[in-house]
LUMGUKOL-725164 format. One record per residue (C-alpha): x, y, z. Coordinates in steps of 0.25 Angstrom, whole numbers, padded with zeros to 4 digits, always signed. Layout:
# LUMGUKOL-725164
XYZ/...
This chain:
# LUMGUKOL-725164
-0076-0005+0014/-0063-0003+0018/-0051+0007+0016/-0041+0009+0007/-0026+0011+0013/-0015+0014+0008/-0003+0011+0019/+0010+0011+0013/+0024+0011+0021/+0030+0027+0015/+0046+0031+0019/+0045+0044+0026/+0046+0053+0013/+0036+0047+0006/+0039+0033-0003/+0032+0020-0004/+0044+0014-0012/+0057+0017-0016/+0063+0022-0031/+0062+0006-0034/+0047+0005-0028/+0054-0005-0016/+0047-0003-0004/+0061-0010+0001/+0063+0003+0012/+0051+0000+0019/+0056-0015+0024/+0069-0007+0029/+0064+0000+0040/+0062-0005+0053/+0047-0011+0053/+0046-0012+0069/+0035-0004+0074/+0026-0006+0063/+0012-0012+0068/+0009-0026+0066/+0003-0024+0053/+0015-0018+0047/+0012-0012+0033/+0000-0019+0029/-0013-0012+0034/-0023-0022+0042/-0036-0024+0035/-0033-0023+0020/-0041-0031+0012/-0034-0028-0002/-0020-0021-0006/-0018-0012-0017/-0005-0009-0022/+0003-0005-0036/+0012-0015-0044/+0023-0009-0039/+0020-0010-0024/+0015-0024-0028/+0028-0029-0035/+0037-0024-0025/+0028-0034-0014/+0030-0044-0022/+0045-0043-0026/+0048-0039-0011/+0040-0049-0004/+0044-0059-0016/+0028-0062-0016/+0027-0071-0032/+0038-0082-0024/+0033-0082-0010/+0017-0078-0012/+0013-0083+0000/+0019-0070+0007/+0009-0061-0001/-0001-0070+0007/+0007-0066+0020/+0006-0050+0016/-0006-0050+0009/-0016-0064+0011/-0026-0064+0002/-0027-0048+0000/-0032-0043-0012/-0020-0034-0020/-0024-0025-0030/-0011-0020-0037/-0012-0009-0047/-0004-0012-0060/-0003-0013-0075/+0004-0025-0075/+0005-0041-0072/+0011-0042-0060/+0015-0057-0053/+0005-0061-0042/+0009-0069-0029/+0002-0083-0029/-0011-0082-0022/-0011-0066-0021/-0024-0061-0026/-0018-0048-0033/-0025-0040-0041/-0019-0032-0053/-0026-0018-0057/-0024-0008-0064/-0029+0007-0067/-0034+0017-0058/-0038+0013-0042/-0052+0018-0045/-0054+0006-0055/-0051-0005-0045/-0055+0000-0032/-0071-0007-0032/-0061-0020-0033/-0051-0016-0022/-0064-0013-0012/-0070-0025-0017/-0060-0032-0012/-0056-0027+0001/-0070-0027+0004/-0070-0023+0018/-0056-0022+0019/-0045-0010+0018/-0037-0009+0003/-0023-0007+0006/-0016+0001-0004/-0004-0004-0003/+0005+0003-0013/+0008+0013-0021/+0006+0027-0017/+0002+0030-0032/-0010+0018-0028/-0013+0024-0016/-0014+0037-0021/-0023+0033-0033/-0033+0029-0021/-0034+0043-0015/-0036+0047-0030/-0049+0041-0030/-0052+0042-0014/-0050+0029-0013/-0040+0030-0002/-0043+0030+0013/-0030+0028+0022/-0015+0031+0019/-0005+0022+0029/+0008+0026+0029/+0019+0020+0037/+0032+0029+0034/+0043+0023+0035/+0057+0030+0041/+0062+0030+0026/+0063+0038+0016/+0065+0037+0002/+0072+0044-0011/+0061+0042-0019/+0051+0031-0023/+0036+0027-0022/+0029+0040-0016/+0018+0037-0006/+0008+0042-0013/+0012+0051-0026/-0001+0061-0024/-0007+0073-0016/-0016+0068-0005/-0021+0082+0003/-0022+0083+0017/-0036+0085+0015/-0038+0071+0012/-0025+0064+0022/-0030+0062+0036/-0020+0057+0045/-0026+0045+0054/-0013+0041+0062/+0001+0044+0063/+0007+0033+0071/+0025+0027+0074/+0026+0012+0071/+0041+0010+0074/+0048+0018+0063/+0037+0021+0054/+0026+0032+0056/+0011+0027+0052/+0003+0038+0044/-0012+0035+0042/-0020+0045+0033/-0035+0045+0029/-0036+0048+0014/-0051+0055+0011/-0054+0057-0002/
């Protein structure tokens, strides 16, 4: 079985997204230095993300016009996205709507990553909901040199030091690379 990560890209005081829920400040900074792999976590097998997180991919990437770039990001990755509502769906993506707490869906999130790693991919809220249940094994963060007036929070709840155990701290160009062991 394999682990479930949230690795997000945080400004240095804290936001996944600004007051509009853009992550628009992340794509101004510099990217040079960051490893091969960029933001995307090697070995994911299936993404989770809120609607909101997934409707700003879409708009961004303009995914519904051009659906063969969510093949270049994604293949054929399973994405789970948490919502209450129908949201459009890129020709030949295999997306997922759910909704309710994580705890109802997480038997078909395993199921299908099978072997593989989930990547949480956004919200903090989401995340957060995974180390509710224990759920949670890693925290990636790459902190960018930005910082925001306010926004999307990283991860709008208390996780104690008894359960955050820092695995790596490392400099890729401009941004640090913070990697924590969540225990339940």
């Amino acid at each position: 079985m394999g682990r479930i990560l949230f690795d997000t890209a945080t400004t240095l005081n804290g936001f996944l997204a600004d007051e509009e829920n853009s992550l628009a400040w992340l794509f101004e900074v510099d990217l040079e230095g960051l490893p091969d792999d960029g933001l995307v976590p090697v070995g994911a097998g299936v993404l989770v993300e809120g609607s909101t997180t997934y409707e700003w991919v879409l708009d961004h990437e303009n995914l519904l016009d051009e659906p063969a770039r969510w093949q270049e990001f994604y293949g054929d990755k399973p994405t789970f996205v948490f919502t209450s509502r129908r949201l459009p769906v890129p020709e030949r993506a295999d997306v997922r709507f759910v909704s309710g707490p994580v705890a109802d869906h997480l038997a078909a999130i395993r199921e299908a990553a099978g072997d593989a790693d989930v990547w949480v991919v956004g919200g903090g809220d989401l995340a957060g909901q995974f180390a509710d249940i224990g759920a949670l094994d890693e925290i990636r963060l790459t902190v960018a040199p930005v910082t925001l007036a306010g926004g999307a929070p990283l991860l709008p709840r208390r996780l104690g030091t008894d359960r955050l155990h820092l695995k790596s701290a490392e400099a890729h160009g401009r941004f640090a690379r913070l990697v924590y062991e969540v225990t339940a």
